[in-house]
Each structure stands twice: as structure tokens, then as C-alpha cells.
N, C-alpha and C positions, 0 to 999 in steps of 0.2 A: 317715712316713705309710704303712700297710697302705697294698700295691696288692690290694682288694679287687674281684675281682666282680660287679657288680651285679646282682640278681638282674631279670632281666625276664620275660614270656611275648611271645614274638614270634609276627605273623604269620607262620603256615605253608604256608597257602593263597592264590593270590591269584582274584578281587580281594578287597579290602578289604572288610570288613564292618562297620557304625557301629554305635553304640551305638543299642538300643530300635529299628532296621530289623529288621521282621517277617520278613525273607528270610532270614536266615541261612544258612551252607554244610550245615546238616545237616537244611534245610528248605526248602531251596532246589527240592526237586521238585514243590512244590505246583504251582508254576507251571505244570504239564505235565498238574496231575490234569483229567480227562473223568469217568469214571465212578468214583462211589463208593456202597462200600458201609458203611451205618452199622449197627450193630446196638447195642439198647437194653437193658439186662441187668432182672430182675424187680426188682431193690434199686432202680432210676431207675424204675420205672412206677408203685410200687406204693407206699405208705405204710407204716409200721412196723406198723402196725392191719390191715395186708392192703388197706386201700381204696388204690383208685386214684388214683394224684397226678396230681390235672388241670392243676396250673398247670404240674409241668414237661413232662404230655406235650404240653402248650399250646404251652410254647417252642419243644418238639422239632419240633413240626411246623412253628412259624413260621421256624424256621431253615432248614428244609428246602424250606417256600416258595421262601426268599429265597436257596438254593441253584440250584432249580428256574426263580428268574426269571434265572437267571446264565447259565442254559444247563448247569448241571451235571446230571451224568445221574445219579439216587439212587435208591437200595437198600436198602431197612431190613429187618434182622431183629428181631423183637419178642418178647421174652419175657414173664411177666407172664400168660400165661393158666390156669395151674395155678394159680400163688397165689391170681391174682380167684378163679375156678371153688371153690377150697376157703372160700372165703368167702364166696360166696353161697351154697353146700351148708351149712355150718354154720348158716349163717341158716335155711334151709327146715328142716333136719333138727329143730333148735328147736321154730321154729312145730309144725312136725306130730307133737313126740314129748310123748305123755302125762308124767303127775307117775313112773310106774314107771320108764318111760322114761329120764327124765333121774338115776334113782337107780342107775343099771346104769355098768358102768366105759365109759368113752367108746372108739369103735372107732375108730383111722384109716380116713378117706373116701379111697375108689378114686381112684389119682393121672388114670389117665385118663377117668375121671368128669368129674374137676376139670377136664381139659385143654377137653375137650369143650363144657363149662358157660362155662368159662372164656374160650373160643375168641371165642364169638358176641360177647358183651358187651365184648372188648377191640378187636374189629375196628368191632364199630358203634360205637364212641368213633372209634376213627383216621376212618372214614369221616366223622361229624360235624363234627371239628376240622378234616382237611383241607377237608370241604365249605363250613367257615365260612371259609376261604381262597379260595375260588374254583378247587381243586383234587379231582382224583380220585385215589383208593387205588384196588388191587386185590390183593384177596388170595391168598397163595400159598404151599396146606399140602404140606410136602413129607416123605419118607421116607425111607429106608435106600435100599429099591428103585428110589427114584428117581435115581440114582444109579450103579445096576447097568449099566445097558444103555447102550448109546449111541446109539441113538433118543430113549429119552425125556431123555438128557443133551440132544441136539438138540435136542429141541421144550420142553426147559425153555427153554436160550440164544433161540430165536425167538420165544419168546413175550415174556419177558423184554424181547429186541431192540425187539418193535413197542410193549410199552407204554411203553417211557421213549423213544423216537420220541414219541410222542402227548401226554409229558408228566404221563403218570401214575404214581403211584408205587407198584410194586409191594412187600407187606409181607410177607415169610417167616416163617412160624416150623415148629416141626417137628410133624407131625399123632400128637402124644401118642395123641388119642383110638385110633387103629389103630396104633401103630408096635408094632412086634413086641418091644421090648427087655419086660423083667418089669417094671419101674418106671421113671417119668420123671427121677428123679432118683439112682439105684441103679446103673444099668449103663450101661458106660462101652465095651461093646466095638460094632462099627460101623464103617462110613465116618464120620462121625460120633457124636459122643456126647452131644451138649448146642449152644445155642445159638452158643457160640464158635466151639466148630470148623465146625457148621454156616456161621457166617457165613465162615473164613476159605477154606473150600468154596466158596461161593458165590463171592465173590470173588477166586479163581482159574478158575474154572468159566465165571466172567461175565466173564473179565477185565479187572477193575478196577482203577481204578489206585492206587486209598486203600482201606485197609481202619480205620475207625474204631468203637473198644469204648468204648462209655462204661459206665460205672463208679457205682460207689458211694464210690469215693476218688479222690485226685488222680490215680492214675498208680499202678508200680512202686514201690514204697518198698523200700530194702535189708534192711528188717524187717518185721515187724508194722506198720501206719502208726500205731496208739496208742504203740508205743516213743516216749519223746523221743530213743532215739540211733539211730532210723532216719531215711532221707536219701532224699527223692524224686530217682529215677534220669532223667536228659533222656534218655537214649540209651543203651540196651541194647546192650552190648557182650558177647558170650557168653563170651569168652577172659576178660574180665572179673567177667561179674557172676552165673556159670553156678552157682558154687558160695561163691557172698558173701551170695547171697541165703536169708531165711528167710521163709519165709510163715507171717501167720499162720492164725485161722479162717477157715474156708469164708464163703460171704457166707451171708444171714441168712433167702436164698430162694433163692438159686440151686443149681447142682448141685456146683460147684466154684471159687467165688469167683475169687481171683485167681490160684490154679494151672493154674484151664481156661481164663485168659484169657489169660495169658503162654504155653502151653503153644500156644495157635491163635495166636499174634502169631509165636512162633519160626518156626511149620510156613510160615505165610502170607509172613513177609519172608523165609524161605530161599527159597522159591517165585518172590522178585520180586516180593510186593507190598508196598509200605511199611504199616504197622500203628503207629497212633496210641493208647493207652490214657487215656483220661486220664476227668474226671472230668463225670457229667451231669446235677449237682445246679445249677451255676451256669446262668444261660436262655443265653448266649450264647459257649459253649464250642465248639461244631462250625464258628462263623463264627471263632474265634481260631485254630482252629489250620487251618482254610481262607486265613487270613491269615499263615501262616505264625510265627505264635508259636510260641514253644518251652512251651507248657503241656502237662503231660502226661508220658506217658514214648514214647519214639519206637523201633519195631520197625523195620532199615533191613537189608538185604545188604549194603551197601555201610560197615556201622555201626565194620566193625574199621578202617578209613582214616581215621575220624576219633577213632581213641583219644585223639589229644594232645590235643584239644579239650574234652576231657569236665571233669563237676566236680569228677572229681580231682585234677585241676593243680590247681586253682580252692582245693579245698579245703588240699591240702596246703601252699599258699601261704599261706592264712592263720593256720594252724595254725602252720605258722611265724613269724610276724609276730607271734602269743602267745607262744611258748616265746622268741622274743628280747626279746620286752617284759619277761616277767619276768625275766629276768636283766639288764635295764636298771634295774629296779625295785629290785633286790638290792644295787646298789652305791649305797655314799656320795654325796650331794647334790654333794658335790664335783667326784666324778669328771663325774657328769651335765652340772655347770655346765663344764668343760672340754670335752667333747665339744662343747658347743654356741661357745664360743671358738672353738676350730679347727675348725668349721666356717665358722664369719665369716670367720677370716683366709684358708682355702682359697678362699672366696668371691671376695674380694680380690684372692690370688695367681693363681687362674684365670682373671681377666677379660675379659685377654685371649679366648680359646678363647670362652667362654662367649657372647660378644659375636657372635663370627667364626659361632657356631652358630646363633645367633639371627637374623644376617642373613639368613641362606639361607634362615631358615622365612618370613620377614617378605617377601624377595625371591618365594620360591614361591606367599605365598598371593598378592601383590600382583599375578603374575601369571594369577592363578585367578579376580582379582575379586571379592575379600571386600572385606566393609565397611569402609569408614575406620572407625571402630568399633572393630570386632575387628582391625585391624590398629594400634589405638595399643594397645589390651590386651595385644596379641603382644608388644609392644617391649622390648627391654630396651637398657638405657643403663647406661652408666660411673655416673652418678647414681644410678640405680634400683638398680644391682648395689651399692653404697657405703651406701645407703639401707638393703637390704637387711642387709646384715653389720650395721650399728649396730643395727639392732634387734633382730637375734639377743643383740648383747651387752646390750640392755638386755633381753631375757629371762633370759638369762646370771645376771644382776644379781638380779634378783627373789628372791624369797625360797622357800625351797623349797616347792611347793603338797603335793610328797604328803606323807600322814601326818602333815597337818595335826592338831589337837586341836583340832574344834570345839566341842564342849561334854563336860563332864564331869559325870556326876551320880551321888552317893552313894544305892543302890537299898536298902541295907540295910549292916547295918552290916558293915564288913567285907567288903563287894561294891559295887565300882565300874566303873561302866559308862562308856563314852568312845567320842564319836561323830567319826569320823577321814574324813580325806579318801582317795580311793585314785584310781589309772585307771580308765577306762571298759574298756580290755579294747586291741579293734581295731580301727582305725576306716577307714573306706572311703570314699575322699575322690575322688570323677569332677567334674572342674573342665573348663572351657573356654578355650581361645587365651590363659589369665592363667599363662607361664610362672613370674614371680615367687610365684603362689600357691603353687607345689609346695615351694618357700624356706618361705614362711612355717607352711606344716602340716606341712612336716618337722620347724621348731626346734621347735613349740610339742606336737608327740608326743611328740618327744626328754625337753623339761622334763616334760609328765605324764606319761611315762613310758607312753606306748602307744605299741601295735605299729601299723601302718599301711600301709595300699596305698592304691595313688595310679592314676589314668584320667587324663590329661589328654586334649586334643582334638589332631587329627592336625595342624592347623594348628602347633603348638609340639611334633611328634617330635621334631626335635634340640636343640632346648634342652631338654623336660625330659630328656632322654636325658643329655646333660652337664652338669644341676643334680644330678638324681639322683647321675648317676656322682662328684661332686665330693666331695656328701653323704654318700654310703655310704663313701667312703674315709675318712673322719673318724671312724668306727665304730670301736673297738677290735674284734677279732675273739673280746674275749672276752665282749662282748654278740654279735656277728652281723652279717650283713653281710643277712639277712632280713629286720631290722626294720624296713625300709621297703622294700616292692616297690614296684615300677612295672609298670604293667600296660599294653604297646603296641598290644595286638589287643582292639578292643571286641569280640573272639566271645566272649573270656573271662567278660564282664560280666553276664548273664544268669544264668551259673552262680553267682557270685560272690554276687549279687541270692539265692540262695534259703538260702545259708550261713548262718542266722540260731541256729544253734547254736554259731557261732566268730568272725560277725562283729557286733558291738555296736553300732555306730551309722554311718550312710551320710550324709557331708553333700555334697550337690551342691552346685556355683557355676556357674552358665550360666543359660540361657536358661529362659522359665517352661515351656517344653516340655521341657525335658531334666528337670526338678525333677517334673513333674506324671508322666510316664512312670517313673521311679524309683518313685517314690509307689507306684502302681499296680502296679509289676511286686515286689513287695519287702514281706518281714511284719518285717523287720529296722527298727528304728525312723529315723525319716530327718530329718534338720535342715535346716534351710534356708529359703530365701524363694525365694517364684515370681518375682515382681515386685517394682522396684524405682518403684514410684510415687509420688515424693515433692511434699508440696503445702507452699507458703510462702505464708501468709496475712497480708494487707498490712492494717492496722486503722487507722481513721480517726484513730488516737491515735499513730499512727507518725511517726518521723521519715523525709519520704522520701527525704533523703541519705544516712542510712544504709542504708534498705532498698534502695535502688538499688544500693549496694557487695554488699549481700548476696545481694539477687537475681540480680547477673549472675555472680559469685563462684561460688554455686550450681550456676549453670545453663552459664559458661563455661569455668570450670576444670578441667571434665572431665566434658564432657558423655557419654562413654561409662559412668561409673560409674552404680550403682545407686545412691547417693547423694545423684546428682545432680538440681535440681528439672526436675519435670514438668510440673507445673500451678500457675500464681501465679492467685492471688486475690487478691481486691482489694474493701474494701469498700467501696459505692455512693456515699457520699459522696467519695470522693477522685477521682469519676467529672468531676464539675461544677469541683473546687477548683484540676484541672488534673495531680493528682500522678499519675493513671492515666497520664496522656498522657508523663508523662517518663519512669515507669517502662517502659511499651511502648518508647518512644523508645532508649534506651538500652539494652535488648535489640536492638531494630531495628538500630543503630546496630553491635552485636556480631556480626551476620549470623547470628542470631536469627528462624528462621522462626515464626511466630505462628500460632496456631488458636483459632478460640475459639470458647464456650461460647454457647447460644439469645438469649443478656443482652449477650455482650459483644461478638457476629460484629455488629452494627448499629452498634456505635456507634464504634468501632476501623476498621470495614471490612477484616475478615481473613475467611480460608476458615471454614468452620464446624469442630469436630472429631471426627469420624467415631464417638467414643465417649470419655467422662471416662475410662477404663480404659484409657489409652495410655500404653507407657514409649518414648520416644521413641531414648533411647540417642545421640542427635547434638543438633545446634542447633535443636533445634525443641521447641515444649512450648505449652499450650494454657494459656488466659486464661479468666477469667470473675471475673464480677460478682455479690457477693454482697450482703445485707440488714444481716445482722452478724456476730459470731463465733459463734454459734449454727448460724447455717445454715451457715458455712463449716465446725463440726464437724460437724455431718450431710453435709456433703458429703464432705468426708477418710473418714470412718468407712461411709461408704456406697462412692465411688468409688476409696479408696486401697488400699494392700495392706499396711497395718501396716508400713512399714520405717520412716523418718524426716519427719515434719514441722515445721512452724516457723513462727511467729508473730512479727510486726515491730510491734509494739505499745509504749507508754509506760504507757496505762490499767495498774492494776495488777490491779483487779475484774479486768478484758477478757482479762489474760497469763491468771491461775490460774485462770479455767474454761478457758481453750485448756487448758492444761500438764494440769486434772487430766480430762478429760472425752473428748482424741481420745485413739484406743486405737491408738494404734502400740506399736514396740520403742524407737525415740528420739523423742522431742518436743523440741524445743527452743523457746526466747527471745530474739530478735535476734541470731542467730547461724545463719552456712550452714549447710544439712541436709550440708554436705560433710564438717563435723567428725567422721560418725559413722562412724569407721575403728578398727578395732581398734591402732595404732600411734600415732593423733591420743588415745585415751581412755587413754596409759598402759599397756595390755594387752601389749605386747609388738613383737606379733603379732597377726594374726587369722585363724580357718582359717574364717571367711566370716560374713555376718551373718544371724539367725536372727528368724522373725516370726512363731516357736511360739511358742503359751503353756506350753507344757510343755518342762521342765528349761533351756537356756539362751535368752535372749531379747534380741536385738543384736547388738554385734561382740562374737564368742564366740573370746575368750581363752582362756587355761592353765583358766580354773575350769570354763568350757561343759565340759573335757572329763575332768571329774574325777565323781566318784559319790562315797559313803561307803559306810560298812560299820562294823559296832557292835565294839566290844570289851571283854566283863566278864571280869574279874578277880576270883575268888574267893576262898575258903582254906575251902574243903570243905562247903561251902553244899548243900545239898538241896530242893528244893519242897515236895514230900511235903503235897500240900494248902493247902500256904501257911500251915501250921499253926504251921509252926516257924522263919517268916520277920518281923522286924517290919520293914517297910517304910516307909523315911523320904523318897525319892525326893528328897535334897537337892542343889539345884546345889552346885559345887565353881569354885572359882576354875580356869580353863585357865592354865598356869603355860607361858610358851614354852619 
């Protein structure tokens, strides 16, 4: 056996930092911010048409309220009044030019004309908006000159001082109408030369302690931001990204887009003041990155200390994890099916170890005060490790998914086209305390032949540390020892999240907050289920010695699973005949805490439960009383989350509207919602269960993580109009 490597990213910094925590170490200063200065660029004010965008100078201000009730001291620079200004001139000029008039070549309008015209009408909007806050602006046109001297530097800082004392928000911009340069948009020489550097000015002048640009794009891009092979940058690194970067046009009103907005972000964080660039089209962007999110691109002094952190580990990791996929992809089914063997038997032969590492995680959180819950998840056993290895071999066993031939069709004659299975690519797998999960999405990448990085939770560091390491040794080194990273430091993940150029699909397994936070933070497509709220509906045509096997089965067997039930229903008639009372009973009897529903808290005498929308995850799950299977599917389809439910019925009318009408991923027929396990269906394996309607849907085996891809086959065919094609589009028998 290769003593291979395993490739990790270790923390480097401590403390620790978790997955989707707004704090992060390279945003860690918020904490400290007092005064900040925001400046608004003419692309966020102004519409493509020149009008004024109210809803987002709407936002802009309610953000700024709701900065200002925080106690934050704020500073806006405003661009925007040259653009308005040549648009209302163009309007007047209209109106009052005759039919000769408008036959004559058109003149450019005097830019500080524009600034002038401009001025009034952008400032009596900010005043309006904040006034309809219960807030005051005050304006503040400043110069080259002002600048010069160090008095009126003074009595700018004191003035400045007493109105954000008072709570008012002072609004800069630069006084175009008199500034001495030739044109407002033309000349660049100055203490300044445009709103940026004016703001980055400012903001050393006022001593502030954030400097934020909003934008017309996300942030820094490494390119153009229309390239698709440009990559939004978190964190400007200069030794890094000084001469990596390419700008593209100028913005579509300002004076120098995003070359004069990096160019004040460098001058301002060499300065010591951190510089945020990011993006001022979305309404609630100045509150995310006040909450320390990493949106945007981040201007820091302090930026080259955190190089190892950047999204180029990030990226180069995955990057990796494709180039060893395909070269897993390239070898014989064979080879594939042994690598997955000697992994089961290593599994086996390491148990020892494996076991010895898993105590101390189990030991540490036990001490920490985690849930019985996530401490039976954490556990791993001589059984569960034995469990594990056989179902790798019956993935082993299966038959090869890629390169599948699932349909064949004759398109014309002599041209056959063939619709084939392939990998998904990479897939990025952030799980919780279930160290056996990292086992099961390892074998089942291996069989489809994708590359893979793996997150578990810190609770199981050292087991998946020595699953991984077990794993990756069983790699030949002539695929790679890449093709499955582990990723120990959630600082990583954030970066990881925006990869959607290298990494193909993200499935979480945890908590409906870690699933709903992925979601949102990620354009990368995401698998998964939030919730696992499973309902067993008992039907007056039930037997209820069996339902009673099945309901506590359910609900006892492993009450920490997602599969496990949540809610038993129970139709009104089994209320009087006495069968409600034994099915309670025998929960009760399991140490089974009970809740119930507005119908069933009266007549059972339980607590009520605080909402149908509850996953319980222990011995507790809520009751209620339904009409018939009708209301019980309005109920699952209303209060459930699409994973698994179930129906204890004889009626056979009664089964097939359950089975065809709730809309889950699994329904079942007198049988526990526990069956619905990716290793109980046959699958192998399962790298977690899915409650999309798009691409896999349940426990997602080898197939959830395959795609297709066409392939024709010609002998010198041409289109040429379709003139010269006669088209028969006949199926063709798939021959294996």
C-alpha cells in the first residue's frame, strides 16, 4: 500500500473559525469599526437612462439609518450629480430648441453646468429620503483648495466632528460647478481627482475606520467581470494580484470605473484604512459586510499575512481534485472496482486506530456538552466500521455507472447519436459529526468517478482525519493522492463557495441552518434537504399491531436520523375505538416524549407543540388528529419538508391517493420512513438524501452524481441547410 499524503488545509491561525461565522480573521476588524465612510459611485445612483434610481438610493439611506441607530458614525460621498444635471439639461435644451435647432449637429453640454444643475436636485432627494427616516443630511461641497491649508483641513474635521455628534449625516461630493480642473471627468491631476480618491481623502482626513466603495459589480474581478474566466478576488493581496489583474472598461458614468476605485482602495488601506469594494445594486449590502461577511473584494495593510488564506489554496485544490478525477475516469472499470476493495479491506485492517481516534472525538465533545444526538452521529463502532467496508464492496459489485449507453438513436443515416452517462465533474461535500459519511461519499466518488473535497464538522477532526488518511492511501498514485481533499479549517469554505467555475455541485448533510447558509452564500448548484420532517399517517383501515411495530421502529431506532418519524397522525376514528390510546401508549412506554397538535393536546392531555415544522432529532415527536387522508395529505404537504412519509393503511382506494398525491422524495406503505437509506434501497451507498426536484431526488447514490453528455458519430455528414440530410431519428436497440 502507497504511504501517501493526504492532502489537507490546516488551520493556521488560531482561534478557530466555523463555517458561514460572519467574523472571519480577515474581517475580524469590523468589530472595532466607529466611523465610516461610504461613498456611492454615479452607476448605483443613476439608471442606464440617466434617471435617478430611487429604490436603490432608498436602500442606501435605510442602511445608513439603521447604521446611524447603531451608533455608527457615517460619511457618504455621492456621485451622480453630473450625470442627473446632463439630463435634465438635455430635457430643457429640447423643450426650448426650435425645428432649425434640432437639425444642427448636437454640442456636448458644459460638464460643470451639469455638476451645478445636477447638484440641487441630487441633494434635495438625499434630504427627502433621509427626512422620510426621521433623519438629517447636510451637505458638503468641497475642492482641491480645500485641502491646501491646514485651517480649513481643521475646520472641515470640526465641522464634520459636530454633525455626526448630532447624528446627522454629512454628504460630500466635489464642487464640479467651481473646481478648477478643465473637465469633470478628464483631468486626473490634484489632491484628488474623482470621487474615490476623494472619498479615500476623506477617510484618512476624518479618520475613519472603514472605508466602503460601492460599485456597479461585485468587487475586484481578476478580469473584466463579463469574462467567464474571471474570479471575484476576497482579498487584495498586492504581491499577488498587482500585475494578475486586468481591467476592463471604464464604468458607463463615472471617471475611471474600477481602476480609480482600486487605485483609492490601495492608497487608503496603505494609509491604515481597511477598504471594502463590493457591490450597491443588492438593498442590503453595507449591513453584510458591517456584519462581517466576506462579500465584495477587501482592501486590508495587513492583507499579505493572510496570503495562505486566500482563494487560491481554495482554488488550486479543486483544480486538483478535476485533474485526478480524470485520470480516475481514464482507467478500466476494473481498476476502479479494486481501488474501492482495498479500501474496505484497509477499513477493516485499520479498525483498530480508527476506533481509538473516534474515542477522543466522542470523549472531547462529551465533555463540551453536545447533544446525545450528535454524539450517537459522531460514533463509530467495530459494527458500523464492518457495515461500512461491506457496502463499499457492494458498490464494488455494481456495475459500472460511467459510460453508460442510455439511449441510442439513428439521426440520419449513417449518423448515430448516443446518449451516455459521465461524472459530474467535483463535488463539495460539508457534512456534520457523521464521520462514517466521509466513507460513504468517498466510495461512491471513487465509483463515479469524481473528484471531491470533503468539510466535516470539528466535532469528528480525528476520525475524519484517519478515514481520510486510510482512504487516500488506497489511491494508486497513478490517479493522485488529490482526489479527495479534506478541508480542516472552515476559513477555507467561503472561498471554496464562490468556485463555481471548478466546482459542480455542493451537497451539505447537517443541520437546516448549515443547508439554508450554503444556499445563500453559493451560485454553485446545491443538493440537499434542510429538514428531515417525517409524518406516519395511521388510517382507520390500519392494522394497529402492525402500525404500532412500525411507528415505534420509526421513531425508536434512531431517533437522531433524518428518517426518523416526527409527527404520527392518526385518523379520528381510531380516537373512540381505542387504537390512538395504544399507539400513544407504546411510545409513552419507549420514553417517548409526546406533543401534540390543537385536536389531539385535549384529548391525550400532552404539552401542545410549539409549531407542526419541528424535527425533533431525540425521543420526542408531535401527535395529531386528523379527518381523513385528505387532510393528513394537506397536512404533510403543508407542514412537512418533502423527505420521507408513510401511511399504515389496508384501504387500497386510501394507500394510492396517499402514495400518488403527498409530494415528498420517499412515500411509503406500511413500512418505517427508516427504510429510506441509501444502503437499505440497494444504492450502495449514499452521499446524503435530496428533497430537490431537480436532478437527484432521495437517497442519491452512484446515479444522483452522474450527468450525460451526447455523442455522434459520423462519416462526413455536413448540415449545409438540412438540404442534404434526410432524417430518420430512429431508436436503435442499446446493445451492453
Amino acid at each position: 500500500m502507497p504511504n501517501l499524503q493526504t492532502q489537507t488545509v490546516t488551520d493556521r491561525l488560531p482561534p478557530p473559525c466555523f463555517l458561514m461565522d460572519n467574523m472571519d480573521h480577515t474581517r475580524a476588524f469590523i468589530k472595532d469599526v466607529r466611523r465610516i465612510v461610504i461613498k456611492v459611485g454615479t452607476a448605483v445612483v443613476t439608471r442606464s437612462d440617466g434617471r435617478l434610481a430611487l429604490g436603490r438610493l432608498g436602500a442606501l439611506c435605510e442602511q445608513i439609518k439603521e447604521l446611524n441607530s447603531k451608533r455608527y458614525e457615517v460619511i457618504l460621498v455621492t456621485s451622480g450629480a453630473v450625470g442627473l444635471g446632463r439630463q435634465r439639461l438635455r430635457y430643457r435644451k429640447l423643450v426650448n430648441s426650435s425645428i432649425a435647432d434640432l437639425q444642427k449637429p448636437p454640442v456636448e453640454l458644459d460638464g460643470k453646468a451639469c455638476a451645478a444643475v445636477g447638484q440641487n436636485s441630487l441633494i434635495a432627494l438625499y434630504d427627502q429620503l433621509f427626512g422620510q427616516l426621521d433623519m438629517t443630511s447636510a451637505q458638503v461641497m468641497v475642492t482641491d483648495n480645500d485641502f491646501h491649508y491646514h485651517e480649513l483641513r481643521k475646520q472641515l474635521s470640526e465641522t464634520v466632528q459636530s454633525l455626526v455628534e448630532m447624528r446627522v449625516i454629512p454628504i460630500f461630493n466635489e464642487n464640479d460647478a467651481i473646481s478648477t480642473r478643465r473637465a469633470p471627468y478628464e483631468d486626473s491631476s490634484g489632491i484628488f481627482w474623482d470621487n474615490d480618491s476623494l472619498a479615500a481623502l476623506l477617510a484618512l482626513e476624518l479618520k475613519a475606520d472603514l472605508l466602503i466603495l460601492l460599485s456597479d459589480v461585485d468587487g475586484l474581478y481578476s478580469g473584466p467581470p463579463n469574462d467567464p474566466q474571471s474570479r471575484l478576488i476576497d482579498t487584495y493581496i498586492k504581491e499577488r494580484h498587482e500585475d494578475e489583474i486586468t481591467f476592463g472598461d471604464i464604468s458607463r458614468v463615472g471617471r475611471g470605473g474600477m481602476t480609480a476605485k482600486v487605485k483609492a482602495a490601495i492608497n487608503a488601506a496603505e494609509a491604515g484604512i481597511p477598504v471594502v469594494i463590493t457591490s450597491g445594486y443588492p438593498a442590503g449590502n453595507i449591513m453584510r459586510v458591517m456584519e462581517g461577511e466576506r462579500i465584495g473584494t477587501l482592501f486590508h495593510r495587513d492583507s499579505h499575512l493572510w496570503a495562505s488564506f486566500t482563494e487560491v489554496g481554495a482554488r488550486d485544490m479543486a483544480v486538483a481534485a478535476r485533474e485526478s478525477s480524470r485520470r480516475l475516469q481514464a482507467i478500466p472499470s476494473g481498476n476502479r472496482r479494486k481501488i474501492l476493495l482495498k479500501i474496505a479491506d484497509a477499513l477493516e485492517a485499520s479498525q483498530k486506530v480508527i476506533i481509538s481516534e473516534n474515542e477522543a472525538d466522542v470523549a472531547a465533545a462529551e465533555a463540551a456538552g453536545y447533544a446525545k444526538a450528535l454524539i450517537s452521529r459522531l460514533t463509530l463502532t467495530s459494527q458500523k466500521i464492518s457495515s461500512l467496508a461491506k457496502s463499499i464492496r457492494v458498490l464494488a459489485d455494481m456495475e459500472d455507472p460511467i459510460g453508460q449507453i442510455l439511449k441510442k438513436t439513428e439521426l440520419a443515416d449513417g449518423l448515430i447519436l448516443e446518449k451516455r452517462s459521465c461524472p459530474l465533474g467535483v463535488l463539495l461535500i460539508i457534512f456534520e459529526s457523521r464521520p462514517d459519511a466521509l466513507v460513504q461519499i468517498s466510495s461512491l466518488a471513487i465509483r463515479s468517478g469524481n473528484g471531491l473535497l470533503l468539510k466535516g464538522g470539528k466535532e469528528a477532526k480525528r476520525s475524519n482525519a484517519i478515514l481520510h488518511k486510510v482512504i487516500t492511501e488506497a489511491i494508486p498514485e497513478s490517479i493522485g493522492q488529490k482526489l479527495i481533499g479534506l478541508i480542516t479549517s472552515r476559513d477555507e469554505i467561503p472561498d471554496l463557495l464562490k468556485l463555481d467555475d471548478v466546482i459542480d455541485l455542493i451537497i451539505p448533510r447537517g443541520s437546516n441552518k448549515l443547508v439554508s447558509e450554503i444556499k445563500e452564500a453559493t451560485k454553485i448548484p446545491v443538493l440537499g434537504h434542510s429538514d428531515g420532517i417525517c409524518h406516519l399517517y395511521v388510517d382507520k383501515s390500519a392494522s394497529i399491531d402492525m402500525a404500532r411495530r412500525i411507528i415505534l421502529d420509526a421513531k425508536v431506532d434512531y431517533p437522531a436520523a433524518c428518517n426518523a418519524m416526527e409527527t404520527l397522525l392518526v385518523h379520528k376514528d381510531l380516537v373512540d375505538g381505542n387504537g390512538l390510546n395504544q399507539l400513544v401508549t407504546a411510545l409513552q412506554e419507549a420514553g417517548v416524549t409526546l406533543y401534540g397538535g390543537p385536536r389531539a393536546c385535549p384529548v391525550l392531555d400532552i404539552p401542545q407543540a410549539s409549531t407542526f415544522h419541528q424535527e425533533y432529532t431525540s425521543m420526542a415527536c408531535t401527535v395529531e388528529i386528523v379527518d381523513s387522508v385528505y387532510e393528513a395529505i394537506n397536512h404533510i404537504n403543508k407542514h412537512g419538508s418533502s423527505h420521507t412519509d408513510c401511511i399504515i393503511a389496508e384501504d387500497k382506494e386510501v394507500v394510492e391517493a396517499f402514495l400518488g398525491q403527498v409530494d415528498s422524495a420517499a412515500v411509503f406503505h406500511n413500512a418505517s420512513t427508516r427504510f429510506c437509506d441509501g444502503a437499505r434501497f440497494g444504492l450502495g451507498a449514499e452521499v446524503g438524501i435530496s428533497t430537490s426536484r431537480i436532478h437527484a431526488r432521495g437517497p442519491v447514490g452512484v446515479e444522483g452524481l452522474l450527468t450525460t453528455r451526447w455523442i455522434l458519430r459520423g462519416s462526413g455528414q455536413v448540415v449545409d441547410g438540412d438540404r442534404g440530410v434526410t432524417y430518420t431519428h430512429k431508436d436503435l436497440p442499446v446493445v451492453p
